[in-house]
C-alpha positions as a Markdown table, in Angstrom:
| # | Residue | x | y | z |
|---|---|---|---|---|
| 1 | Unk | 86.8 | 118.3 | 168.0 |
| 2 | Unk | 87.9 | 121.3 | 165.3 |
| 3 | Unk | 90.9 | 118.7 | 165.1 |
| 4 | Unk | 89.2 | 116.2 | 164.0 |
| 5 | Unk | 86.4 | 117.7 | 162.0 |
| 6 | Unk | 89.5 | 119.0 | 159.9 |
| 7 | Unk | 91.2 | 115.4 | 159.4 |
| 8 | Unk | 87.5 | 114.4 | 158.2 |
| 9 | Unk | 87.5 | 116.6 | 155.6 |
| 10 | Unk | 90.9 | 116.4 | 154.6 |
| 11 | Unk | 90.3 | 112.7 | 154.4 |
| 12 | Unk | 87.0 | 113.4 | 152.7 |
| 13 | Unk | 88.6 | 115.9 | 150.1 |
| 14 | Unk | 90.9 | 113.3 | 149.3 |
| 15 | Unk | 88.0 | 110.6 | 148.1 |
| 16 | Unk | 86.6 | 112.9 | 145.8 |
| 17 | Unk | 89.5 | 113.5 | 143.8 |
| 18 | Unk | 91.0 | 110.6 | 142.2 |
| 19 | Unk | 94.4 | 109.7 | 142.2 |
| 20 | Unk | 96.5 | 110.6 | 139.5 |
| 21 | Unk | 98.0 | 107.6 | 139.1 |
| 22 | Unk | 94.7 | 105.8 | 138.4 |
| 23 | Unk | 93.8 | 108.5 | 135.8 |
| 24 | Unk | 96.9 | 108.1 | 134.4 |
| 25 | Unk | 96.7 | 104.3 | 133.5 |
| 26 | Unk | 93.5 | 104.8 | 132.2 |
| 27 | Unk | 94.3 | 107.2 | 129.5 |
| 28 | Unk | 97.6 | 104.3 | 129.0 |
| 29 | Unk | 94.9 | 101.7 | 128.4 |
| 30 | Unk | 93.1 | 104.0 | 126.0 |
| 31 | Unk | 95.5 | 105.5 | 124.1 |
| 32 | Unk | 96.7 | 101.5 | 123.5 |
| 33 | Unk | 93.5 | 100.2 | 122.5 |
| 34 | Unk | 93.2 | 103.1 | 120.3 |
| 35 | Unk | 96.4 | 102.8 | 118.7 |
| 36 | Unk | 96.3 | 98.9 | 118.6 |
| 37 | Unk | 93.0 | 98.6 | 117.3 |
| 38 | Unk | 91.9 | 97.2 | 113.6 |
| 39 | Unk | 91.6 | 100.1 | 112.3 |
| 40 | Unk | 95.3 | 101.4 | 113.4 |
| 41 | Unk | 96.9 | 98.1 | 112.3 |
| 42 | Unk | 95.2 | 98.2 | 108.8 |
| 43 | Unk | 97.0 | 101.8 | 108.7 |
| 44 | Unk | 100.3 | 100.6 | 109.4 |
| 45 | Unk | 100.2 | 97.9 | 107.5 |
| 46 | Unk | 98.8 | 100.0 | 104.4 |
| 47 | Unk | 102.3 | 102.7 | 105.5 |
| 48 | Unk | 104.6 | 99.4 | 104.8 |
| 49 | Unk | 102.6 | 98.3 | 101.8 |
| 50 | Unk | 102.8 | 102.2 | 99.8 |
| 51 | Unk | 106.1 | 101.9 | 100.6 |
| 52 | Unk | 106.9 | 98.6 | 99.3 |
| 53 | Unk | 104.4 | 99.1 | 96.4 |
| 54 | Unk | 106.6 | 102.3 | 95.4 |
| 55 | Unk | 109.9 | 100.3 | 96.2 |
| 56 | Unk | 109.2 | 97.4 | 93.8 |
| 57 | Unk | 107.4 | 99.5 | 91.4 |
| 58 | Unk | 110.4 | 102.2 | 90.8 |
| 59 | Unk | 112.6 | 99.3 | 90.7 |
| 60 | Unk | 111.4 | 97.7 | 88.3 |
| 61 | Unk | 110.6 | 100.1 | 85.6 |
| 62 | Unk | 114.6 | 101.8 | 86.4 |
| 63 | Unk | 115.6 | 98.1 | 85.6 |
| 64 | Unk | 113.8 | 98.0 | 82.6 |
| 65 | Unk | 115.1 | 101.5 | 81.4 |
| 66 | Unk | 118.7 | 100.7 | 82.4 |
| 67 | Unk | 118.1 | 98.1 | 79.6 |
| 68 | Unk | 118.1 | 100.6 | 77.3 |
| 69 | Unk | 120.8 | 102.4 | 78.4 |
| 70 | Unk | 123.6 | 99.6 | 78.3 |
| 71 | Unk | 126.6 | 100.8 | 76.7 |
| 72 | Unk | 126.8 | 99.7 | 72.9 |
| 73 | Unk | 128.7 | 96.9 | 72.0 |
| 74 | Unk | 131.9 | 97.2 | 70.1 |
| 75 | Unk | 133.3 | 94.9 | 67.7 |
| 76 | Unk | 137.1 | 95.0 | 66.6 |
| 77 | Unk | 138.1 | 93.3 | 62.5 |
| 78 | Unk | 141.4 | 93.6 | 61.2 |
| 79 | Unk | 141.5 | 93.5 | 57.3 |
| 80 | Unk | 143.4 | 90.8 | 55.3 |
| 81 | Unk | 146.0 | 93.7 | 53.1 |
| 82 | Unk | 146.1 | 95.8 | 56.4 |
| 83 | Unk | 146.4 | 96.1 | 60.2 |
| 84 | Unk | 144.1 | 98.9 | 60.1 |
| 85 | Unk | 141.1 | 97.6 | 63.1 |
| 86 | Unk | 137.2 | 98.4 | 62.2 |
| 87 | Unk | 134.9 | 99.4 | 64.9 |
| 88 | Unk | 131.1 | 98.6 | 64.5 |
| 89 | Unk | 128.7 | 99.8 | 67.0 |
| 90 | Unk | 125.9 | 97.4 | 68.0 |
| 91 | Unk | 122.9 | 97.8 | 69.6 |
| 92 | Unk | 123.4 | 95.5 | 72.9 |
| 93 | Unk | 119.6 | 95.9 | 73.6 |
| 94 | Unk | 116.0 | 96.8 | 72.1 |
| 95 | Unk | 113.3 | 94.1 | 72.5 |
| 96 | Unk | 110.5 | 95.9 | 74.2 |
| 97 | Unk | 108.4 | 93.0 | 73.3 |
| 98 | Unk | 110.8 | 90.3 | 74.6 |
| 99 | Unk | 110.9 | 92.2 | 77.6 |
| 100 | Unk | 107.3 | 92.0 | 78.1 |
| 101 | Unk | 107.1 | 88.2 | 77.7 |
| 102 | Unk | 109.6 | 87.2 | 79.8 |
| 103 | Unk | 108.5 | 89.7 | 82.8 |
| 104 | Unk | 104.7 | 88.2 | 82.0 |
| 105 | Unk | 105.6 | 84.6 | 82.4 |
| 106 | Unk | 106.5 | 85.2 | 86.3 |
| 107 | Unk | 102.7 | 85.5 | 86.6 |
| 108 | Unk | 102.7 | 81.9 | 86.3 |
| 109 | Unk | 104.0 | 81.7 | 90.4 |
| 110 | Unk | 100.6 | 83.7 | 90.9 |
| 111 | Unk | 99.2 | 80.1 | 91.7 |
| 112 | Unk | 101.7 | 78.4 | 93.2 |
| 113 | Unk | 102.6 | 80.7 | 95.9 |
| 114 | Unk | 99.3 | 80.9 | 97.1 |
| 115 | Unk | 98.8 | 77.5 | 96.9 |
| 116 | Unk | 101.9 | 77.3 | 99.3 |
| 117 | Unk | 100.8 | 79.9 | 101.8 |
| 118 | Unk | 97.4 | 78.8 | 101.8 |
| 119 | Unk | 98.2 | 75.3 | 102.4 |
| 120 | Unk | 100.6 | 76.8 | 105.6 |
| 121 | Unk | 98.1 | 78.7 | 107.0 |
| 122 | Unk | 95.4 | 76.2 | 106.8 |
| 123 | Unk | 97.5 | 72.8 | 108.0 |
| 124 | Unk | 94.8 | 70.2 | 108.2 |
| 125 | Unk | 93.2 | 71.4 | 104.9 |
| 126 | Unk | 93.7 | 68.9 | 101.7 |
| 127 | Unk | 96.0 | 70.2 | 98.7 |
| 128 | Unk | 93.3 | 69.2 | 96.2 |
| 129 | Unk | 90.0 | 71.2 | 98.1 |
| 130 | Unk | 92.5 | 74.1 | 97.5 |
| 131 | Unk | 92.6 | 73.4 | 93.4 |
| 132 | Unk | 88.6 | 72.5 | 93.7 |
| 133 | Unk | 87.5 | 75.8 | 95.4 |
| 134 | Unk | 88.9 | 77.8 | 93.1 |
| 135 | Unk | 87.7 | 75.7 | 89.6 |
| 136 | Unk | 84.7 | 75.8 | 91.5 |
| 137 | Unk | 83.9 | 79.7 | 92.0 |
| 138 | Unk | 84.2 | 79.9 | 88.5 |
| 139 | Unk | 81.7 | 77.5 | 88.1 |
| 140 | Unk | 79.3 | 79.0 | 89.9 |
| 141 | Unk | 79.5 | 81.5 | 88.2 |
| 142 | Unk | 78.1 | 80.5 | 85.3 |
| 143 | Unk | 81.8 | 79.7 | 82.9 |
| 144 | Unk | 82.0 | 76.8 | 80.8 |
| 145 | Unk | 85.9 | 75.4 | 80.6 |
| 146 | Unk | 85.3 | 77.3 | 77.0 |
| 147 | Unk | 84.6 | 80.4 | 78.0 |
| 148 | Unk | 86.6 | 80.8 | 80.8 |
| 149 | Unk | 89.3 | 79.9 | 78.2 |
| 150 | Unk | 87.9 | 82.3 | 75.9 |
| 151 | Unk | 88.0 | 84.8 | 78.4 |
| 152 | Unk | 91.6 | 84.6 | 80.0 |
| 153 | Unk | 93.0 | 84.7 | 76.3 |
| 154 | Unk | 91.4 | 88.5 | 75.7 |
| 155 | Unk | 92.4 | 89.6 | 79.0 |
| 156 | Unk | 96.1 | 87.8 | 78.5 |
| 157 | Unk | 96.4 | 90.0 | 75.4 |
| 158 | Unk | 95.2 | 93.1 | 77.1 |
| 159 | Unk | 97.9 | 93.0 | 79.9 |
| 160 | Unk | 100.6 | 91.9 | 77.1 |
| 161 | Unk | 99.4 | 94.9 | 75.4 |
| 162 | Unk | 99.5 | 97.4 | 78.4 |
| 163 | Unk | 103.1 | 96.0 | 79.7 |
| 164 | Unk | 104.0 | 96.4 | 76.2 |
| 165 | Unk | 103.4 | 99.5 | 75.9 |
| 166 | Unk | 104.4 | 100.7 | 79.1 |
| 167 | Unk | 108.0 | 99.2 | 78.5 |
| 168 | Unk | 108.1 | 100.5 | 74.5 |
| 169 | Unk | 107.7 | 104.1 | 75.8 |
| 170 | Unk | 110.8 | 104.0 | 78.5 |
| 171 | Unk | 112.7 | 103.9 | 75.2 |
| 172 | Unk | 111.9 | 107.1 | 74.8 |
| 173 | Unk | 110.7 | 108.9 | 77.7 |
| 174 | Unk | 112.4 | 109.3 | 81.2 |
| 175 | Unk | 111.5 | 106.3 | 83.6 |
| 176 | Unk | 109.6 | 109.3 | 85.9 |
| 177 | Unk | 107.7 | 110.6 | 82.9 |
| 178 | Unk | 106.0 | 106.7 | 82.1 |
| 179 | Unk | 105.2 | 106.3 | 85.9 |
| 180 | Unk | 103.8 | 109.5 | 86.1 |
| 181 | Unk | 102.0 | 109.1 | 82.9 |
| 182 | Unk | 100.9 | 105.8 | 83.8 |
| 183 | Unk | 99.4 | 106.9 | 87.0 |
| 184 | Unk | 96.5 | 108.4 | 85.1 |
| 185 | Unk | 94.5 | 104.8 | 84.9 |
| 186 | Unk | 92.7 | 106.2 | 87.6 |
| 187 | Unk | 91.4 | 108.6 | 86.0 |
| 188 | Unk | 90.4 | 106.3 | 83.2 |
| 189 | Unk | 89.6 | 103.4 | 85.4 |
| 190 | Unk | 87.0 | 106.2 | 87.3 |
| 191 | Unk | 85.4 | 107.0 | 84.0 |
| 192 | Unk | 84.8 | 103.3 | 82.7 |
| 193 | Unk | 83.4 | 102.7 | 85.7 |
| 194 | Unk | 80.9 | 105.3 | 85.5 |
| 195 | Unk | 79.6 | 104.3 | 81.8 |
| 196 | Unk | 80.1 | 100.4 | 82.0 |
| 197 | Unk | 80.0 | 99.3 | 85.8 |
| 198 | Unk | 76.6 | 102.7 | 86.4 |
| 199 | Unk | 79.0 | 104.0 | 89.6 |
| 200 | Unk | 78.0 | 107.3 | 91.5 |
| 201 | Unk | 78.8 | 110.3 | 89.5 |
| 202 | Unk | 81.2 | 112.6 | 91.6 |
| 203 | Unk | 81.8 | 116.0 | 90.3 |
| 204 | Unk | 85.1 | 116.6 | 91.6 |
| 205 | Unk | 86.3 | 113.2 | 89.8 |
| 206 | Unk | 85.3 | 115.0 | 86.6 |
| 207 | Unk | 87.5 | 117.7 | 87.3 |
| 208 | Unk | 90.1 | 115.5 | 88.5 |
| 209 | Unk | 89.7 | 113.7 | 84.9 |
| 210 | Unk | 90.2 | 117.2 | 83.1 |
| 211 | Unk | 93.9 | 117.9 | 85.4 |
| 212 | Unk | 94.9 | 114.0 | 84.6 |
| 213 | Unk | 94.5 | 115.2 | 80.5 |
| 214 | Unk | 95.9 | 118.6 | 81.2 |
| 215 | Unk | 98.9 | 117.1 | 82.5 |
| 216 | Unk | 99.3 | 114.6 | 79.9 |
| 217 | Unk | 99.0 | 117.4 | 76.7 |
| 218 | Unk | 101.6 | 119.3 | 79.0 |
| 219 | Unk | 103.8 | 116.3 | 79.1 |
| 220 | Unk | 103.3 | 115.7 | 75.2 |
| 221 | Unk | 104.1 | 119.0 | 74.4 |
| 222 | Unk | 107.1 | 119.7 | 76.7 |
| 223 | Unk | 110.1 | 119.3 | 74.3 |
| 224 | Unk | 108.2 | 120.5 | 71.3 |
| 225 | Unk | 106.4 | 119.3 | 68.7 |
| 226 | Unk | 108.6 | 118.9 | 65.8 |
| 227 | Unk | 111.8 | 116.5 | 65.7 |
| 228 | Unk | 110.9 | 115.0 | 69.0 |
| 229 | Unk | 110.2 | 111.6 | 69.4 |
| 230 | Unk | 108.9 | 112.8 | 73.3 |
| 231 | Unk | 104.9 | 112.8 | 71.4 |
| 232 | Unk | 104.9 | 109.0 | 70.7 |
| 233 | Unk | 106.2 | 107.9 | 73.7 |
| 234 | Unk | 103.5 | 110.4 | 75.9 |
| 235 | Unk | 101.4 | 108.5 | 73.4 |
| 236 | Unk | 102.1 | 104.9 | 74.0 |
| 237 | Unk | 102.3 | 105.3 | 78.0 |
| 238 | Unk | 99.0 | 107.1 | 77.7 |
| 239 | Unk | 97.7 | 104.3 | 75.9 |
| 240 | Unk | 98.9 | 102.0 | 78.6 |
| 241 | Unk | 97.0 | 103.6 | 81.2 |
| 242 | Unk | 93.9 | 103.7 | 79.4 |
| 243 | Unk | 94.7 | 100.1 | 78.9 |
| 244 | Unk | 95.2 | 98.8 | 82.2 |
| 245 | Unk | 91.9 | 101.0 | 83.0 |
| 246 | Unk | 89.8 | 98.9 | 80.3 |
| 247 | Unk | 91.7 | 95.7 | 82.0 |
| 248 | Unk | 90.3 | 96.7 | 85.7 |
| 249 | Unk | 87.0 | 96.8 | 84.6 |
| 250 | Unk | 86.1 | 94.4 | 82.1 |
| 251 | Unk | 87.7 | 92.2 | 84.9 |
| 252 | Unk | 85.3 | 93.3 | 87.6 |
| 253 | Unk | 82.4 | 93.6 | 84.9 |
| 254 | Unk | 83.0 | 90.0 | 84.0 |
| 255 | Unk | 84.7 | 88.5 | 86.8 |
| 256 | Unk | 83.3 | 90.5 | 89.5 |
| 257 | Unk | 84.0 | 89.9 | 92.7 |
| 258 | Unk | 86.9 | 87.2 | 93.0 |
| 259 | Unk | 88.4 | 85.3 | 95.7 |
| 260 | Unk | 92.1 | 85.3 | 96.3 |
| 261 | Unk | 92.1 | 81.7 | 94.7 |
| 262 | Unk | 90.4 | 82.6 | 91.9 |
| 263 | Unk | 92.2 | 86.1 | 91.3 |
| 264 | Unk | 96.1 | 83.6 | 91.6 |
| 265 | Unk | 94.2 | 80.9 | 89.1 |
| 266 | Unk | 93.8 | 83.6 | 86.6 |
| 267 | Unk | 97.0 | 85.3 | 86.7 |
| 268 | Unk | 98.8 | 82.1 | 86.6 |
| 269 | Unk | 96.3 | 80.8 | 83.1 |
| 270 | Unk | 97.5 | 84.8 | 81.8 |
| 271 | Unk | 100.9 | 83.5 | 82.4 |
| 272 | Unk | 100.8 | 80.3 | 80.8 |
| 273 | Unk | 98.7 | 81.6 | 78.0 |
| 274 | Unk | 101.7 | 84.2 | 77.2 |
| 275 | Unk | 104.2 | 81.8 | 77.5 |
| 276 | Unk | 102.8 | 79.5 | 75.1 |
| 277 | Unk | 101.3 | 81.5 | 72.4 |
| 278 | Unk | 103.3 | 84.7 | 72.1 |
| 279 | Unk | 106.7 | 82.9 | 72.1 |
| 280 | Unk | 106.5 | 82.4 | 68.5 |
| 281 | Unk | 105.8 | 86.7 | 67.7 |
| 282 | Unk | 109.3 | 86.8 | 69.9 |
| 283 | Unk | 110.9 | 84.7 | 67.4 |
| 284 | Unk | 110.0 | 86.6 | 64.5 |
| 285 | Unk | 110.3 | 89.5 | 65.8 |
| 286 | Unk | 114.0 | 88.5 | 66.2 |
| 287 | Unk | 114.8 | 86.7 | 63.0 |
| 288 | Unk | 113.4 | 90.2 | 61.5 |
| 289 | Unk | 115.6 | 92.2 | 63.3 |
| 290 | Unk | 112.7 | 94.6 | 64.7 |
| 291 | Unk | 114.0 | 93.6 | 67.4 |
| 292 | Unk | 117.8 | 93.6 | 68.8 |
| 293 | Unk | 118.9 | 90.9 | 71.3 |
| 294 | Unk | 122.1 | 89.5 | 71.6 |
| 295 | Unk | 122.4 | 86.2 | 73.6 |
| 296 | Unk | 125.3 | 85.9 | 74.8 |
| 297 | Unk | 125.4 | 89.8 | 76.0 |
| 298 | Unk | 122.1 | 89.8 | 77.5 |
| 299 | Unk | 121.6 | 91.3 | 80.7 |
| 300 | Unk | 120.4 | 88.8 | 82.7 |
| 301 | Unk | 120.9 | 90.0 | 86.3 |
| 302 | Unk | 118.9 | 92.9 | 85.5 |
| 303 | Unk | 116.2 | 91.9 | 83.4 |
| 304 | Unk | 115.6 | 88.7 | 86.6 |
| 305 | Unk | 115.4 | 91.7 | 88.7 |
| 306 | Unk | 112.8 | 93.6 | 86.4 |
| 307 | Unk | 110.8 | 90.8 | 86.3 |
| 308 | Unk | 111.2 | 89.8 | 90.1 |
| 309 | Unk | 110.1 | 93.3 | 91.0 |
| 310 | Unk | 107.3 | 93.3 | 89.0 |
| 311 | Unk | 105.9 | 89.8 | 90.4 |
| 312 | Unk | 106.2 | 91.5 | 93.8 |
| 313 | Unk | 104.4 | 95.0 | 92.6 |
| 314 | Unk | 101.7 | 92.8 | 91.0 |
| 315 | Unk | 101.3 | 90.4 | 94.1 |
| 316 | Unk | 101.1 | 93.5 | 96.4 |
| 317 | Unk | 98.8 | 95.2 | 94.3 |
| 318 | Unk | 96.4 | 91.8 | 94.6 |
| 319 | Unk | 96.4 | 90.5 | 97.6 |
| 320 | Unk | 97.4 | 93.4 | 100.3 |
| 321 | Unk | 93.8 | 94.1 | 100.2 |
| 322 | Unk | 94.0 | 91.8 | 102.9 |
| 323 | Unk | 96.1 | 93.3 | 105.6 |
| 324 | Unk | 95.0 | 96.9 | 104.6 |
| 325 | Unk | 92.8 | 99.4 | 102.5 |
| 326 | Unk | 92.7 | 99.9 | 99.1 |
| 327 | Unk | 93.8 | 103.4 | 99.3 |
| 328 | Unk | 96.5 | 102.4 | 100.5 |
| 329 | Unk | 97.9 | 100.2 | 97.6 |
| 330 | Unk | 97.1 | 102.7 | 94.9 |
| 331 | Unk | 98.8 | 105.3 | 96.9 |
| 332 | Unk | 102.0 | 103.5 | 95.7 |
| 333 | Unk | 101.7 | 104.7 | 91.8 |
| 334 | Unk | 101.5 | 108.1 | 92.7 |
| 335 | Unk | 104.4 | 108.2 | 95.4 |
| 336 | Unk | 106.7 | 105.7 | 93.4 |
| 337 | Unk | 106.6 | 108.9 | 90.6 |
| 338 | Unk | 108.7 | 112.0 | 93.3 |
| 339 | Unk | 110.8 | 108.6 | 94.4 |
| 340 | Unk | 111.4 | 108.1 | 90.4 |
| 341 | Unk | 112.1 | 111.7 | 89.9 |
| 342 | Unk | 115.2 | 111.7 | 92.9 |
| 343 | Unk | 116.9 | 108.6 | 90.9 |
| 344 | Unk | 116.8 | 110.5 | 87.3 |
| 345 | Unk | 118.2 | 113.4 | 89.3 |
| 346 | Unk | 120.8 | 111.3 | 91.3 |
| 347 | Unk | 121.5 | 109.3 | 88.3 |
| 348 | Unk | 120.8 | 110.8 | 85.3 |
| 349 | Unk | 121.3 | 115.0 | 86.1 |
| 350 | Unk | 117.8 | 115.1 | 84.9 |
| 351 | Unk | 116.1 | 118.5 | 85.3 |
| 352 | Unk | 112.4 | 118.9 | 86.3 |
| 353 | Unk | 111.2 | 122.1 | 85.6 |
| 354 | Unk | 108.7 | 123.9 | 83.0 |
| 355 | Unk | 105.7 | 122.5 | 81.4 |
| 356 | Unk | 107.5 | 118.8 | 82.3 |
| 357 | Unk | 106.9 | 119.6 | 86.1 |
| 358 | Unk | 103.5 | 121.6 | 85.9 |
| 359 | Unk | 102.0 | 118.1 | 83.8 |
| 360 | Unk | 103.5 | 116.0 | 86.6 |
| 361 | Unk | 101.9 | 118.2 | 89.7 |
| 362 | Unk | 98.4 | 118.2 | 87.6 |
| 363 | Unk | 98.5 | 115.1 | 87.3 |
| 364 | Unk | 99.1 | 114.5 | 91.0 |
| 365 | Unk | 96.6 | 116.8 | 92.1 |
| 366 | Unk | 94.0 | 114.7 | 89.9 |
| 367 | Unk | 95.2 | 111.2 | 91.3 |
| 368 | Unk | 94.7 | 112.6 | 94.6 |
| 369 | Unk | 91.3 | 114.1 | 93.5 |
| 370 | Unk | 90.1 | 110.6 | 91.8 |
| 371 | Unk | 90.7 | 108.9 | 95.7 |
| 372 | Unk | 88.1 | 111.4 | 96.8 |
| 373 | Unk | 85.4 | 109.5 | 98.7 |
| 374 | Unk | 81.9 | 109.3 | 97.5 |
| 375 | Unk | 80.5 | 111.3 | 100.0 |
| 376 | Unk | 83.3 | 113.7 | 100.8 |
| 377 | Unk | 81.2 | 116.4 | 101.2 |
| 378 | Unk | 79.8 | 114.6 | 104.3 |
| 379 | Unk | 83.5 | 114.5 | 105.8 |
| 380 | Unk | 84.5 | 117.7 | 105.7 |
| 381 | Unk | 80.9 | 118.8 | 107.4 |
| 382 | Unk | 81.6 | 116.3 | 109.8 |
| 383 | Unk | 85.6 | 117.9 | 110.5 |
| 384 | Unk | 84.1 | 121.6 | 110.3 |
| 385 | Unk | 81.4 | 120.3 | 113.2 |
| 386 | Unk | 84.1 | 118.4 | 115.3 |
| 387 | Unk | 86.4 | 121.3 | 114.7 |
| 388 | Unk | 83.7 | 123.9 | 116.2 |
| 389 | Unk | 82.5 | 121.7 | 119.2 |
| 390 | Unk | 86.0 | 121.3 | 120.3 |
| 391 | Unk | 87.0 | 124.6 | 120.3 |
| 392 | Unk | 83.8 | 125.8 | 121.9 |
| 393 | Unk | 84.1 | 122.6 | 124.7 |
| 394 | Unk | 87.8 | 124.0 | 125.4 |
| 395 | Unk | 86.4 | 127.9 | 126.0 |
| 396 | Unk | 84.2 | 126.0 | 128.3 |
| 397 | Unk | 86.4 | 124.2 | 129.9 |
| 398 | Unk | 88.6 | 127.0 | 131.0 |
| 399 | Unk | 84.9 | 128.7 | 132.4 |
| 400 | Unk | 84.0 | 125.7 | 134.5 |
| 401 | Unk | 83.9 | 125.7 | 137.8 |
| 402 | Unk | 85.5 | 122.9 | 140.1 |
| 403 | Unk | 82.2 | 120.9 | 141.7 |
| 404 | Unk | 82.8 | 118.9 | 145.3 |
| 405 | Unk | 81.8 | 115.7 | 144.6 |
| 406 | Unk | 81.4 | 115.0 | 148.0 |
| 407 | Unk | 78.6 | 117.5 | 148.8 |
| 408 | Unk | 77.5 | 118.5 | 145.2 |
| 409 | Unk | 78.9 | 122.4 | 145.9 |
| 410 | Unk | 80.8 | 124.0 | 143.6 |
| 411 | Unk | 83.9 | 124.6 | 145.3 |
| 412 | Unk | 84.0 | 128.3 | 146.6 |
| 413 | Unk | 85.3 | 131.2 | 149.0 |
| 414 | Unk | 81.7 | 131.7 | 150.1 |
| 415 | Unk | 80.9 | 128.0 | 151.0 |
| 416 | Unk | 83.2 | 125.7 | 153.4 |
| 417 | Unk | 83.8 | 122.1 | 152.8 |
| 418 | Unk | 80.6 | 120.8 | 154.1 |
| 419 | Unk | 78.0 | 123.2 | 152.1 |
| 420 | Unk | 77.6 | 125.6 | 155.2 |
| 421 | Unk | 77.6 | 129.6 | 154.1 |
| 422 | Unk | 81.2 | 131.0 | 155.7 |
């Protein structure tokens, strides 16, 4: 009888605890769902696009500064009484402004690619309702074919003047100095937004503002201020920030809020605008020799990859909203700027150090400041809250007692197995 009263509660011991095994595949099945959830996916998909935002975007401006850096072009002459040889430098290279309107003209393919991937995605849907929905969202809205034309010419000269202007100052600045300066648009894009678009003030944005202009009088001031040209350029990339800030929200003040149709129509018609109207500036600026080009040493190779990597930069930077955050995507100016830095070192001996580096971390610390949430104060109660209940539930934890769940005892030397008082 002892005999078996013991097998019953062996055997009763062993139905109140659970098998590990079963406990075991249930935290498998939640740690997948955790990990494969939206929310996860949206993350790793915003990891690959920083990192192929950065990729294309330090490619492209080191493209466009290797431009500059061509090795001059020699010509030999031999004189008629003599057999003396002449050499005359030339300048292989300096058309900032050619630059920028053959690397705009790529924003033609805006349309056409997502014309082709739309029209894979969606099989049984007509080519033409693709063309239609997108005329027509700007319709609704209110644009005659007029004003809509009106409209893509200003903002078609306010992204020729940004590139321009970006591209001008990696004449004269480092390739890492531009992206770094450039990354201040947030900053400026935060500030328009407050006056012209009424966003919520946050305080710490202002004070991410003031380290974004620190940073850039640092940078304007680090070799100098007489007999360096390093004030203009800090200038001009400046200027391109601010901008591609007044681009951002003039867009979303008269735009608003745009489909992926309608943002591809636009860029495409910004595009086709440039290439058909600017062409002629390009022309004189070349006849006048402001600007230096020589055809048949042009570097094509690398100024097809310039403008390659900026389409893909430019596409990422539109349409990844899809797969992933926001944050995510503007992340990528900010890291392309250390990944720029390693190249100058690598390939240039470039030295960051002084009032050069202190601008660039400033300005880094206010980019990261300007991504702030709205409510961040709200987050960081919420951490400091989870962060107290877990370490108080893991002292009690280690206090708990281990509860039968047979009887309802808490296991003890006092009580036996079934509840009875030893």
């Amino acid at each position: 009888m002892e005999n078996f009263r013991q097998h019953e509660v062996t055997g009763s011991q062993q139905d109140a605890e659970p098998p590990s095994g079963i406990g075991t595949l249930h935290k498998l099945k939640g740690c997948r769902n955790s990990c494969c959830s939206q929310s996860a996916r949206k993350i790793y998909f915003g990891v690959c696009v920083t990192i192929c935002v950065t990729a294309s975007w330090v490619g492209a401006t080191h493209c466009i500064k290797y431009l500059y850096l061509r090795q001059p072009i020699t010509s030999t002459g031999y004189s008629n009484n003599s057999n003396t040889v002449h050499h005359h430098i030339v300048v292989s290279y300096n058309a900032p402004f050619f630059t920028t309107w053959f690397c705009t003209n790529w924003t033609i393919l805006f349309f056409p690619l997502y014309f082709i991937c739309y029209l894979i995605s969606t099989k049984c849907k007509k080519p033409g309702n693709i063309i239609q929905e997108s005329v027509r969202n700007f319709r609704d809205k209110g644009f005659t074919a007029a004003r809509f034309l009106t409209r893509c010419s200003l903002f078609c000269l306010l992204w020729v003047a940004t590139n321009y202007m970006y591209i001008h100052s990696l004449r004269i600045l480092l390739a890492t100095d531009v992206m770094a300066l450039f990354a201040t648009n947030v900053s400026c894009v935060y500030l328009l937004s407050w006056v012209i678009l009424h966003e919520q003030f946050v305080g710490v944005r202002i004070v991410a503002v003031i380290l974004c202009d620190t940073g850039i009088a640092l940078l304007a001031y680090m070799d100098g201020i007489t007999g360096s040209p390093t004030l203009g350029g800090v200038v001009l990339a400046a200027s391109a920030a601010a901008c591609s800030a007044v681009y951002k929200v003039l867009f979303k003040k008269v735009i608003g809020d745009a489909s992926y149709g309608q943002v591809s129509l636009f860029f495409s018609l910004i595009g086709l605008f440039n290439a058909t109207l600017l062409w002629p500036l390009c022309l004189v600026l070349y006849f006048t020799r402001v600007e230096t080009l020589h055809w048949d040493q042009l570097p094509w190779p690398v100024l097809l990859a310039a403008s390659g990597l900026s389409l893909a930069a430019n596409l990422l930077g539109n349409f990844s909203v899809a797969v992933t955050y926001d944050l995510f995507i503007t992340l990528g100016l900010i890291t392309a700027v250390p990944v720029s830095a390693a190249l100058d070192v690598v390939l240039y001996g470039e030295h960051f150090v002084g009032m050069k580096l202190a601008g660039m971390i400033l300005i880094a610390v206010g980019f990261f400041l300007v991504m702030f949430p709205d409510n961040w104060p709200d987050y960081i109660t919420r951490l400091l809250r989870w962060s107290r209940r877990h370490r108080h539930g893991a002292q009690g934890s280690q206090r708990r007692d281990t509860v039968d769940y047979r009887t309802g005892y808490i296991r003890s030397h006092l009580r036996s197995p079934s509840g009875r008082v030893r």
